[in-house]
C-alpha positions in Angstrom: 8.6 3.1 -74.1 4.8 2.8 -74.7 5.7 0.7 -77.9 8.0 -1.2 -77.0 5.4 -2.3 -73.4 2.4 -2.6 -76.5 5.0 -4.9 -78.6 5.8 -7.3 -75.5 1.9 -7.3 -74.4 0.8 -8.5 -78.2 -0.2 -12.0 -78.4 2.3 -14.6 -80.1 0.2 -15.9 -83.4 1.3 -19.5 -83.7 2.3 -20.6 -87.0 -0.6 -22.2 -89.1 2.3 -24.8 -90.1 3.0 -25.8 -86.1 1.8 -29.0 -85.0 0.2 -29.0 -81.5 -0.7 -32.0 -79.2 -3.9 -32.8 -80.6 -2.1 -33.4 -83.9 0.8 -35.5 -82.8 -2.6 -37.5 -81.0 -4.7 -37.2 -84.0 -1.9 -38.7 -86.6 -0.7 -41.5 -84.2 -4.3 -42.4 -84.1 -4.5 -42.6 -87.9 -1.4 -44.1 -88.7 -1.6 -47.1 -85.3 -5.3 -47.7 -87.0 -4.1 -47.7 -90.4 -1.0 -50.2 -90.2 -3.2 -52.8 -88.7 -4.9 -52.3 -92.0 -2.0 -52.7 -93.5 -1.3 -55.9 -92.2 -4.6 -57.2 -92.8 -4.6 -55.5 -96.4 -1.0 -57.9 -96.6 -2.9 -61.6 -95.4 -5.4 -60.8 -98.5 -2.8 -60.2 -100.9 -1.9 -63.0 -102.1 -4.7 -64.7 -103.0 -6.6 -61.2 -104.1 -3.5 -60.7 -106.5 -3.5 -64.3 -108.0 -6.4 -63.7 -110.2 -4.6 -60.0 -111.6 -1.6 -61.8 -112.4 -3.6 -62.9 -116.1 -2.1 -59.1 -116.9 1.5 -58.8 -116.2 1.8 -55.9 -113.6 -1.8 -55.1 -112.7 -1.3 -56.9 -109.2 -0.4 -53.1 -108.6 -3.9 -52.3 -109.2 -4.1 -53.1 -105.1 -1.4 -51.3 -104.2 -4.0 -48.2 -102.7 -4.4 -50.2 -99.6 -1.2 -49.1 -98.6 -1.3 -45.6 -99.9 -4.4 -44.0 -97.6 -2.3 -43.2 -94.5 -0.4 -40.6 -95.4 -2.9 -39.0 -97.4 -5.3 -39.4 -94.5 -3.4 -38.3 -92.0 -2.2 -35.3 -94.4 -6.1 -34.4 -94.9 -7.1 -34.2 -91.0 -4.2 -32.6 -89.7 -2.9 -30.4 -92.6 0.8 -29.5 -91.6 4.0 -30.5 -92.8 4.8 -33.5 -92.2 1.6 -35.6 -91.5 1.6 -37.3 -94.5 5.2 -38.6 -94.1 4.2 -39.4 -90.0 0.7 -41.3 -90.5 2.0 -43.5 -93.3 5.5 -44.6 -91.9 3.9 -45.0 -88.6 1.3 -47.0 -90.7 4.4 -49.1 -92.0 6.2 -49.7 -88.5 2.9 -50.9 -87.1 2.1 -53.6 -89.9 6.1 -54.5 -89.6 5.9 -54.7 -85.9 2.7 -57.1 -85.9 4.2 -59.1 -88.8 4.8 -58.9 -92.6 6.1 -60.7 -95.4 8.3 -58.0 -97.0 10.2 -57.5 -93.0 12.2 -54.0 -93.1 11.7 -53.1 -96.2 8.0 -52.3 -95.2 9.7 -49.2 -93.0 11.4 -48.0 -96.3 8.2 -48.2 -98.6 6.0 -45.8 -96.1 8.5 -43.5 -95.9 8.4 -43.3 -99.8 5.2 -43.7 -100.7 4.4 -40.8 -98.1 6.9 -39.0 -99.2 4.5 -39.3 -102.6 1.8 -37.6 -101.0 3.5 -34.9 -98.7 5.3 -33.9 -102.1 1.6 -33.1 -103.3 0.0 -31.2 -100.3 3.2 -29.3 -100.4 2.8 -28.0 -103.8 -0.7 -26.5 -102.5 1.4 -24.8 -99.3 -1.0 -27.2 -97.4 -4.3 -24.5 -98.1 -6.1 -26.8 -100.5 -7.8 -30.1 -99.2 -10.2 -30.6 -101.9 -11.2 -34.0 -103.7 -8.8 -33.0 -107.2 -5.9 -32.2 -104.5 -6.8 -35.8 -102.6 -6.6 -37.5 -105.9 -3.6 -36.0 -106.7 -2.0 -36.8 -103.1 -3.0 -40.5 -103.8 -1.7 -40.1 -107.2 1.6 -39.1 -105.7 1.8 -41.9 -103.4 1.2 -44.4 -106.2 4.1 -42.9 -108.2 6.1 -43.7 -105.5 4.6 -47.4 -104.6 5.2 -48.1 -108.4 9.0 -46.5 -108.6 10.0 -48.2 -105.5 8.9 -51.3 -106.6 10.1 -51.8 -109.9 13.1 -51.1 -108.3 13.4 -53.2 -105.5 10.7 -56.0 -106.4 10.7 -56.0 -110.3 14.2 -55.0 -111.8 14.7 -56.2 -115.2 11.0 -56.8 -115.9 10.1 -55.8 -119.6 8.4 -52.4 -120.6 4.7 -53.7 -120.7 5.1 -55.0 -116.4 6.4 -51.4 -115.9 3.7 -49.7 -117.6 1.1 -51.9 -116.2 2.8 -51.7 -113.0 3.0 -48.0 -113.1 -0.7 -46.4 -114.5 -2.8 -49.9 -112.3 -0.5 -48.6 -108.5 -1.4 -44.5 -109.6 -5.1 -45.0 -110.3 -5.1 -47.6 -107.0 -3.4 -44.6 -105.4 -6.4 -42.1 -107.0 -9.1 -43.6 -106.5 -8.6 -45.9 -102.9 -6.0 -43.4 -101.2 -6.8 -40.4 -102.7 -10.9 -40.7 -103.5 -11.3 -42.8 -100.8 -9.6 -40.8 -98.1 -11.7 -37.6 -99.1 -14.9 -38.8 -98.5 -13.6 -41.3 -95.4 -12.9 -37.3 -94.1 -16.1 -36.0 -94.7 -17.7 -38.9 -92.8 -15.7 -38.7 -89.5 -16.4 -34.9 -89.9 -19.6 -35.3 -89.6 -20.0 -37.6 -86.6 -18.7 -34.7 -84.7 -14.6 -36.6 -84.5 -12.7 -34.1 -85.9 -14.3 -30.6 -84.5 -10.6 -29.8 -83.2 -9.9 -29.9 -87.1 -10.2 -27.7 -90.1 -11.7 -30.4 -91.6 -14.3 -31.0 -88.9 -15.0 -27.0 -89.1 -15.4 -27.0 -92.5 -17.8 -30.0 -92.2 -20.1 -27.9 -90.3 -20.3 -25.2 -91.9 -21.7 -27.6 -95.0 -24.4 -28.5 -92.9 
């Protein structure tokens, strides 16, 4: 009898993996902010790619501008499914206020943070550190360039693909990946993300 009252009375230890409000807020924060970005990142394409296009396939080189979402939003939150969340939401808000690739927009953030969340699953979502970032950003770009040649570029020869390929996965490193590591650290320590294992981690550096 005693065990069974002890048993009922025992606090219910949420699951490290469970989202709570301030996550859903958090993420929706990142990925609103991040497809107006997006779209922005889109009106400079054009004439920041004309110049890249001396090298068949390195316009991909800019592709990271679309990447950092998911692997943003999969850094501050750390659950399942943020990197998936903050980059289609991203993609939905850059459609919404107006692109030049329409729908298909929707269908390259799921991928490319699909990329990413692939990554930060591999770690069970424990390790946040800059070689995991990289390799988030990494993922995304694997996915930016496989999506691409696909819909954008099919038949191109094997030098666009390879170009295409290594330029959108070191894009993916070093903006997305690099660049969302350290963009972390410096909300962390303006105080932003205290609610956050990031944030609590920031601290602790100090």
């Amino acid at each position: 009898m005693s065990t069974s009252t002890e048993a009922a009375a025992a606090p219910v230890t949420a699951s490290p993996y469970a989202w709570r409000v301030i996550d859903i807020v958090i993420a929706s924060v990142i990925g609103v902010a991040s497809g107006v970005v997006f779209w922005a990142w889109g009106l400079a394409y054009n004439g920041l790619s004309a110049p890249l296009q001396i090298l068949p396939g390195f316009s991909s080189i800019l592709g990271g501008g679309w990447l950092f979402a998911g692997v943003l939003g999969g850094l501050v939150v750390r659950k399942p499914g943020a990197a998936i969340y903050t980059e289609l939401l991203a993609a939905v808000v850059s459609a919404l206020v107006g692109t030049q690739w329409g729908f298909l927009t929707l269908e390259s953030g799921l991928v490319q943070g699909l990329g990413a969340e692939i990554v930060l699953a591999i770690f069970l979502y424990r390790k946040f550190n800059l070689g995991v970032a990289a390799l988030a950003g990494a993922g995304a770009g694997v996915a930016l360039a496989i999506n691409d040649l696909i819909l954008w570029y099919p038949g191109v020869d094997l030098l666009f693909q390879s170009v295409y390929f290594v330029s959108a996965i070191v894009s993916g490193i070093v903006i997305a990946g690099i660049g969302s590591y350290y963009l972390v650290k410096a909300l962390a320590k303006t105080g932003a993300l205290q609610r956050f294992a990031a944030g609590q981690e920031a601290t602790k550096e100090v």
